[in-house]
C-alpha positions in Angstrom: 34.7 30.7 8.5 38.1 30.3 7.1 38.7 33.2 4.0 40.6 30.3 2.0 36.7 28.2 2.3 35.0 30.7 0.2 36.2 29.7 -3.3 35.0 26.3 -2.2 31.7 27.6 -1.1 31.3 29.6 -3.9 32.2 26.5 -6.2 29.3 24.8 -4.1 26.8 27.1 -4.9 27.2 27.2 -8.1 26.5 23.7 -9.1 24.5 22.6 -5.7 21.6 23.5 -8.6 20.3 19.8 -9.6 18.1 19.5 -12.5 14.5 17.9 -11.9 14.7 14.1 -12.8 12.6 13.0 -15.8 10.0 9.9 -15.0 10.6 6.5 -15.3 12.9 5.5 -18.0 15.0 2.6 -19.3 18.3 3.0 -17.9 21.4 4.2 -20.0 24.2 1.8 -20.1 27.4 3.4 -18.8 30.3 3.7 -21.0 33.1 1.3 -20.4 35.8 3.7 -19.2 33.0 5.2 -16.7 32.2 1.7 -15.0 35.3 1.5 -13.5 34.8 4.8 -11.1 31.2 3.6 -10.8 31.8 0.2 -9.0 34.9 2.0 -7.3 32.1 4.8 -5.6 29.1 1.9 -4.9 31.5 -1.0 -3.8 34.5 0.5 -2.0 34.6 3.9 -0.3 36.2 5.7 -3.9 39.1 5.0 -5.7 42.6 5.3 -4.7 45.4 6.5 -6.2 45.5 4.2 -9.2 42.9 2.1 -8.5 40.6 3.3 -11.6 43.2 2.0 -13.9 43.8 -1.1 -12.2 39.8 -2.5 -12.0 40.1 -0.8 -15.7 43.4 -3.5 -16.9 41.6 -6.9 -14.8 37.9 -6.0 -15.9 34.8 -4.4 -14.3 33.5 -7.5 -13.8 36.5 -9.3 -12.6 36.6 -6.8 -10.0 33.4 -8.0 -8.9 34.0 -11.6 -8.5 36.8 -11.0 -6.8 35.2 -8.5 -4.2 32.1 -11.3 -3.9 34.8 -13.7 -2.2 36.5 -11.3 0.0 38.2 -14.3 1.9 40.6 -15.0 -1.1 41.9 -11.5 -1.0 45.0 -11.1 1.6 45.2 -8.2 3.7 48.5 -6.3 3.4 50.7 -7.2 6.2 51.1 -3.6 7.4 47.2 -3.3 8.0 47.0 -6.9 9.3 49.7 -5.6 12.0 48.3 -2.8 13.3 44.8 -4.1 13.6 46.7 -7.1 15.7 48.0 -4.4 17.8 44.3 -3.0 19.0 44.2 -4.9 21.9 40.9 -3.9 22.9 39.4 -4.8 19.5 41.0 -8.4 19.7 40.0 -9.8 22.9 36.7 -11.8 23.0 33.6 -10.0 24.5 34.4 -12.1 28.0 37.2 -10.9 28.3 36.1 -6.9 27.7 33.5 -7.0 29.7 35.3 -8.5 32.7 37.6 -5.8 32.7 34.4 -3.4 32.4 32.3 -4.8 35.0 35.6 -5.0 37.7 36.1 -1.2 37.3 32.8 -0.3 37.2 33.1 -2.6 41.0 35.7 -0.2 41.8 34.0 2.7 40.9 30.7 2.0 43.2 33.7 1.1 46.3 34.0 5.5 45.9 37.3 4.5 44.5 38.4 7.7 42.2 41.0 5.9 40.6 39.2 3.5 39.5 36.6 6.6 38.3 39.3 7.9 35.9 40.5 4.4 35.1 36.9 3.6 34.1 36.9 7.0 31.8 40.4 5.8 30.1 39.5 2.5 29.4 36.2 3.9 28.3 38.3 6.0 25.2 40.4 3.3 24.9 37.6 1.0 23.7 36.0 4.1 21.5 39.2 5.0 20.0 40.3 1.6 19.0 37.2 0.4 17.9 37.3 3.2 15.7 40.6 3.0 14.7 40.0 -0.9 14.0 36.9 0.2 11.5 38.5 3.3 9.6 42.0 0.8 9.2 40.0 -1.8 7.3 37.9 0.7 5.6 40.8 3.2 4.2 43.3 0.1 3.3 41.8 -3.5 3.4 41.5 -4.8 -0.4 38.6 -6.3 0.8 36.5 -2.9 0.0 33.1 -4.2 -0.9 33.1 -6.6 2.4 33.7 -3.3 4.4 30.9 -1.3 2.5 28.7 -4.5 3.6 30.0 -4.4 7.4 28.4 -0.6 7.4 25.3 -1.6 5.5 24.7 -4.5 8.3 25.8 -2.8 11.3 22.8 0.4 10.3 20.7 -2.3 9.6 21.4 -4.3 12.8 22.5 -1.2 14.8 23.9 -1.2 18.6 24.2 1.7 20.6 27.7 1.7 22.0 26.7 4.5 24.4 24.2 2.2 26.1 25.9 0.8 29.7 28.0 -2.9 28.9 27.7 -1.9 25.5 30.6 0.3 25.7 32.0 -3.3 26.0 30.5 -5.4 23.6 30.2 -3.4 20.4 33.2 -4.2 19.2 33.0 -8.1 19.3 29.6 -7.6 17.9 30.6 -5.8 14.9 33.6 -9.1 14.5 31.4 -12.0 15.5 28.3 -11.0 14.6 28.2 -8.9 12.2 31.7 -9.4 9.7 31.5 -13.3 9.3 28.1 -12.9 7.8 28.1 -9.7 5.7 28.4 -11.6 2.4 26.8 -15.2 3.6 23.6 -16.0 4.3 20.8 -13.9 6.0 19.3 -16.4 8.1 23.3 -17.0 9.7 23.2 -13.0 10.1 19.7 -12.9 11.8 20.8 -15.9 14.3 24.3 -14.4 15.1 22.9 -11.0 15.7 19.6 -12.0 17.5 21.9 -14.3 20.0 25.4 -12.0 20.8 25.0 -10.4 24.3 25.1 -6.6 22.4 21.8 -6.9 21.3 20.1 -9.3 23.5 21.1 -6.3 26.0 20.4 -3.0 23.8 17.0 -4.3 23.0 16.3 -5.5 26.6 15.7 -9.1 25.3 17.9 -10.7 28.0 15.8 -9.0 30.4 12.3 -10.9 28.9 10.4 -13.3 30.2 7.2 -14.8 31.3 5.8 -13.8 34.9 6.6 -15.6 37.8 3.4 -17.3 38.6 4.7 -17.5 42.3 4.4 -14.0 43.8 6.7 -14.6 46.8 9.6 -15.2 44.0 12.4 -12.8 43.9 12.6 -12.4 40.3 9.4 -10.8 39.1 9.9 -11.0 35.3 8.4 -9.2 32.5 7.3 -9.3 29.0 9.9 -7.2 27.0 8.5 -6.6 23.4 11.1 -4.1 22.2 13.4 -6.7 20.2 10.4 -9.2 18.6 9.4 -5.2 17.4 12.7 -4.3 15.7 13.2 -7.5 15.0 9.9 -8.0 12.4 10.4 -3.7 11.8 13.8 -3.2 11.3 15.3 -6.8 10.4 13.3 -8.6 8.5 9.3 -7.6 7.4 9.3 -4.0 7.7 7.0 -1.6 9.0 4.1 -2.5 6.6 5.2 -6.1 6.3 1.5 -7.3 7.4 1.8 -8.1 11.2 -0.2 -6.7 13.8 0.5 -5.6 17.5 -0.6 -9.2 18.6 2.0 -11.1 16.6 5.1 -8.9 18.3 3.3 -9.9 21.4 3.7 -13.8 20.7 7.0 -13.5 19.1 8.1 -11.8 22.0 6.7 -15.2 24.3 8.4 -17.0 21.5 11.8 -15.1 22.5 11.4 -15.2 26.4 14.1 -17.0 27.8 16.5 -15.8 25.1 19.2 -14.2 27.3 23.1 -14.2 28.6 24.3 -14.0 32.0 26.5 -10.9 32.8 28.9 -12.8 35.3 29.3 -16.0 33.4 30.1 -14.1 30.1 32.9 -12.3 31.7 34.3 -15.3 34.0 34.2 -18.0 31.1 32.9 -16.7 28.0 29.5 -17.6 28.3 27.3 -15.7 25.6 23.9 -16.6 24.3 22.2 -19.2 26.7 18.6 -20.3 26.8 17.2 -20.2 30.6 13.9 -22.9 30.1 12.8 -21.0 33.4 12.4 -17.5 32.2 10.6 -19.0 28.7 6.9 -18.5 28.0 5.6 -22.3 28.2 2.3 -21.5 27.0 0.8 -22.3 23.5 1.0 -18.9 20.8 -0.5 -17.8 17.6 2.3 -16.1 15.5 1.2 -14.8 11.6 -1.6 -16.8 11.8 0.3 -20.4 13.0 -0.2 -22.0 15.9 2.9 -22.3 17.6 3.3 -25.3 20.7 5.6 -24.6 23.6 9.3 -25.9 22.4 11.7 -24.0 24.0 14.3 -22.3 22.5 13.3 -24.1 18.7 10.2 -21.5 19.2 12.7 -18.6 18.8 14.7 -20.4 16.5 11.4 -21.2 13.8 10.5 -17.7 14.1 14.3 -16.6 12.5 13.7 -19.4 10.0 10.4 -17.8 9.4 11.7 -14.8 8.7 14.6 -15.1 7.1 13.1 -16.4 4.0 9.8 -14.6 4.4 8.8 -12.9 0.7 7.9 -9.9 2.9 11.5 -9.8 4.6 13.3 -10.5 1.1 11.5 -7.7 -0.9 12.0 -5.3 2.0 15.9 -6.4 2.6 15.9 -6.0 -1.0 14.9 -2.5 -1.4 17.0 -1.5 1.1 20.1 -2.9 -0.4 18.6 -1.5 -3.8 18.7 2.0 -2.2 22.0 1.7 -0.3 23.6 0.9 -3.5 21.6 2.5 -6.6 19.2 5.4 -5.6 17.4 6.5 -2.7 14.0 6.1 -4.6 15.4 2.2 -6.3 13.7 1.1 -9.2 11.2 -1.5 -8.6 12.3 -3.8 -11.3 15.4 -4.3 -9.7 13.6 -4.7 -6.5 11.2 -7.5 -7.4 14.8 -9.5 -9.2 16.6 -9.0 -6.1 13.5 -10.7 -4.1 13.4 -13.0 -6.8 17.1 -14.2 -6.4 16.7 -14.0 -2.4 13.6 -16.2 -2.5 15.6 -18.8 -5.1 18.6 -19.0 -2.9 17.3 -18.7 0.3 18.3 -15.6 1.5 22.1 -15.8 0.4 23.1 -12.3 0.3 26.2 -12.5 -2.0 23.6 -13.8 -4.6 21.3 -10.9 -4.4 24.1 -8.8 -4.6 24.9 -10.3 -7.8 21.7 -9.9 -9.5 22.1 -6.3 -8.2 25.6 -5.5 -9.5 24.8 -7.2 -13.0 21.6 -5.2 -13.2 21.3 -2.7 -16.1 19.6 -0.4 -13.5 23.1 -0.3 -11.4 25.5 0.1 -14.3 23.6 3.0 -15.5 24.3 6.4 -16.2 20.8 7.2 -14.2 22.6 5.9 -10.9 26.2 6.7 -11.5 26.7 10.1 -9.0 23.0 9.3 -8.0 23.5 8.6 -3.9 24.7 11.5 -1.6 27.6 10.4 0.5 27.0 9.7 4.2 29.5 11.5 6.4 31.0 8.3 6.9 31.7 7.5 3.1 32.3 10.8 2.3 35.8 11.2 5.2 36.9 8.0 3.9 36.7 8.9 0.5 38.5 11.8 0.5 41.5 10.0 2.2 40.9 6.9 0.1 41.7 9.4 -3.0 44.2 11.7 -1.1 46.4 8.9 -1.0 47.3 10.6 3.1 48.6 8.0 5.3 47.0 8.1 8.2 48.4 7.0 11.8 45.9 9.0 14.0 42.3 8.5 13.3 41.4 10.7 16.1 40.6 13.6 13.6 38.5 11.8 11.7 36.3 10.6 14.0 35.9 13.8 15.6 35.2 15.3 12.3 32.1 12.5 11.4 31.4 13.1 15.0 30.8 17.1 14.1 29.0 16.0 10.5 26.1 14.4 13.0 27.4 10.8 12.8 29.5 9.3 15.5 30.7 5.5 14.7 28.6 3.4 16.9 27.2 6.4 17.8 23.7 6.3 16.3 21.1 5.6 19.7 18.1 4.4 17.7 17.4 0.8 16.9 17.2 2.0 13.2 20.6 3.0 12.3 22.4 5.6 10.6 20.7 6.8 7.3 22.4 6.7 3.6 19.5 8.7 1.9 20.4 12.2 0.8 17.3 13.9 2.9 19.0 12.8 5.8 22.5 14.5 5.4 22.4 17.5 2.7 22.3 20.7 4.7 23.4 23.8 4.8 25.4 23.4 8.0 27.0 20.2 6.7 28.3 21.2 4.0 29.6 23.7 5.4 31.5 21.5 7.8 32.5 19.1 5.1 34.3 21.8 2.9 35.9 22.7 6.2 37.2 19.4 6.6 38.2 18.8 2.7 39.9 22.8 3.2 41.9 20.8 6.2 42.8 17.7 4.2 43.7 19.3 1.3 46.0 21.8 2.8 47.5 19.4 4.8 46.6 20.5 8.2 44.8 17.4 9.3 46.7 15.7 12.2 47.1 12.3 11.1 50.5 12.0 12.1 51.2 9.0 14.7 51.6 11.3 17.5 50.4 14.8 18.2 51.8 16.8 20.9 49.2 18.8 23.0 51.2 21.4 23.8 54.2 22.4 20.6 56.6 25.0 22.2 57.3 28.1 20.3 60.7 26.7 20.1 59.9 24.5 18.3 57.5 25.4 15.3 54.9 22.7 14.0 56.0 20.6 10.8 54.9 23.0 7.4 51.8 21.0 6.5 52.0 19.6 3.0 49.2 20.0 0.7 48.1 17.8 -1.6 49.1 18.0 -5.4 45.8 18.8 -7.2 47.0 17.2 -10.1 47.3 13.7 -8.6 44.0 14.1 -6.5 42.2 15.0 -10.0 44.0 12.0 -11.7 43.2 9.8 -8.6 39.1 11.1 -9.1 39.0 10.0 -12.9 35.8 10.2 -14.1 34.3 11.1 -10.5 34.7 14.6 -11.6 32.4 16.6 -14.5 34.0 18.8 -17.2 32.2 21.4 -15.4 33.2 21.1 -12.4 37.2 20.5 -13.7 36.4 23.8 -15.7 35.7 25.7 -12.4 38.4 24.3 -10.3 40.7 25.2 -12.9 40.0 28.9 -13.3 40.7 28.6 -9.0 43.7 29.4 -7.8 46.3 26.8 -7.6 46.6 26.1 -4.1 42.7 25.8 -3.4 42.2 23.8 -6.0 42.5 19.8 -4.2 40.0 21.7 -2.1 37.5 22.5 -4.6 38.0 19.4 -5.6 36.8 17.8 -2.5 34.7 20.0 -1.8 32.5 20.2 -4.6 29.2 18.5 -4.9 30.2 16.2 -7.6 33.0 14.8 -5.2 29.9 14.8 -2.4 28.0 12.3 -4.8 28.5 9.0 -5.4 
């Protein structure tokens, strides 16, 4: 451990110590000059430099409305630019995967060129894809739409490290999963159920009914693993009343539901339905009968679902919890189902109801969540005011923190409860990582020689100003906390800042 981290550690362990919560009670309303740094924590990764004052002069709930229509905000030009210049994160998911599946041709051929080919292209997809998501989070104006691309993508999740997925992640995340984060559900589930990522991370383009000849080549196979997730993890929940049987049917329902590998990356070709691999038989789904239709089997069961009261109370509490408090009150629960169910399922709705909600705008959830490695590196850049070129640190650093983008193998996704990221070890690595940022010794420059002769000495790293940093925080920080920090010395004290559990809350 690094002797300049102990003050920080120190500072940690002396306020780490939470008081035990009282019951049930009606939630405090927040003072107006304490809103602003609320909604800047719960619907953009923190505040920048000046941001507190700016939602403060236009209105808390301005701020809101505007963030609820994300596509009347422009994107600066700068940020526009460099995410145009991520050629890997533009192309369409054909076109990826064509250029995937030839090497990997090349590779089986015992060609080793093609071997170490394969392994750059394989970082080139990673790092961009990276770069791409980190871009928009740290600069786009468009903050809440990129808090909701994070929330979807757990919810939804794709493992990138899982074969063509490598390829396709990235044109999930942009087709499937951005054009939808604020719209409705039922357009989410469809778009997500039907893009070649997850059709091939749950196995579903593999599904289908047995080949009642036995001399046929293809032997076929029930897959039930995305019908599971899909009632599980999408829509109903765990206890949301089916049994074993229904994932059965809706599996049958599914068969048939795939994408051809070749004609995706030749043409373009995603989701097709293939009447030959389908389940023709009659099925008995949550207690309907179901006749053999085709594909319109499949797509009942996502109209089904999408507007189930089961699948809106559970996508309710979950947004409750991402947003409020890991334990949500069930008030706000039951008028976020309420407001689903009314509008059928249209998600920037519910978040309304949510955002206007005493329970949110309360002093009970203000600093209440515990930020996810992933919310708490951007906001500590977001309120550094750093510029940052290379993203490379970053993601190694959320890599270290136990949360690699696109990284997370299980069909469940990434938690953002505080039982699932508040250890010992990683706070320790996060106090490393504010230590770095705050005495400028993060390489986020654009380049970043590997080897820096002697001859030429690295650049003196630049700390920040603690001043700023505390002026950028606002009301993020407690009078305790500021008391502490200030009896530090001087040039630990943008680390303490960061590194203090009040900065770790959100």
């Amino acid at each position: 451990m690094r002797p300049h981290s102990l003050p920080v550690l120190l500072l940690c362990a002396a306020l780490c110590a939470q008081p035990a919560l009282a019951g049930p009670a009606p939630p405090t309303p927040l003072a107006p000059d304490q809103q602003a740094v609320h909604v800047l924590n719960r619907l953009a990764f923190g505040p920048r430099p000046g941001d507190v004052e700016r939602v403060t002069r236009i209105g808390v709930g301005r701020w809101i409305d505007e963030q609820l229509q994300p596509e009347a905000i422009a994107l600066p030009a700068a940020l526009t630019a460099r995410l145009d210049g991520l050629g890997t994160v533009t192309r369409s998911a054909g076109a990826s995967l064509d250029e995937y599946l030839a090497l990997r041709r090349q590779v089986r051929d015992e060609d080793e060129g093609a071997r170490q080919r394969r392994r750059e292209l394989d970082a080139r997809v990673a790092r961009e894809a990276a770069e791409a998501r980190l871009l928009r989070a740290l600069d786009s104006p468009r903050q809440l739409e990129e808090v909701m691309v994070d929330f979807w993508y757990n919810h939804f999740n794709v493992f990138a490290g899982k074969g063509i997925d490598r390829a396709l992640v990235t044109s999930y995340e942009n087709e499937a999963i951005r054009p939808h984060a604020l719209g409705r559900f039922r357009d989410l589930l469809g778009a997500t159920a039907k893009h070649p990522a997850m059709l091939f991370y749950l196995d579903n383009a593999v599904s289908s009914a047995p080949d009642p000849n036995p001399k046929a080549k293809r032997k076929g196979g029930l897959n039930e693993n995305y019908a599971r997730e899909l009632m599980e993890l999408h829509t109903l929940g765990v206890d949301g009343g089916y049994t074993q049987q229904d994932v059965t049917e809706l599996a049958r329902m599914l068969t048939g539901w795939t994408f051809d590998q070749r004609r995706l990356a030749a043409g373009g070709e995603g989701f097709r339905f293939d009447p030959k691999r389908h389940d023709q038989g009659n099925k008995t789904w949550l207690g309907q009968a179901i006749a053999p239709d085709g594909q319109r089997e499949g797509e009942r069961a996502l109209d089904v679902l999408a507007v189930h009261p089961t699948t809106a109370r559970h996508v309710s509490r979950q947004l409750a919890q991402y947003f409020v408090s890991d334990d949500p009150p069930q008030a706000l629960v039951e008028r976020m189902t309420a407001a689903w169910r009314a509008s059928s399922g249209d998600i920037r709705t519910v978040l309304r109801t949510l955002f206007t909600s005493p329970e949110f705008m309360s002093t009970e959830a203000a600093g209440a969540k515990f930020k996810t490695p992933y919310q708490f590196v951007l906001s500590a850049l977001r309120a550094s005011g750093v510029a940052v070129a290379n993203v490379g640190s970053l993601t190694n650093t959320m890599s270290q923190l136990g949360m690699p983008l696109y990284g997370c193998q299980t069909p469940d996704g990434y938690k953002n409860t505080q039982d699932a990221w508040r250890n010992p070890d990683a706070l320790t690595r996060r106090i490393a990582f504010a230590t770095a940022l705050a005495g400028g010794r993060l390489p986020l420059a654009a380049s970043q020689p590997a080897y820096q002769p002697a001859s030429q000495p690295a650049p003196k790293p630049v700390p920040l100003d603690p001043a700023a940093l505390q002026a950028a925080l606002a009301g993020s920080v407690s009078p305790r906390t500021l008391g502490i920090v200030g009896q530090g010395p001087e040039r630990l004290r943008a680390a303490m800042l960061l590194g203090s559990p009040d900065f770790m809350q959100r």
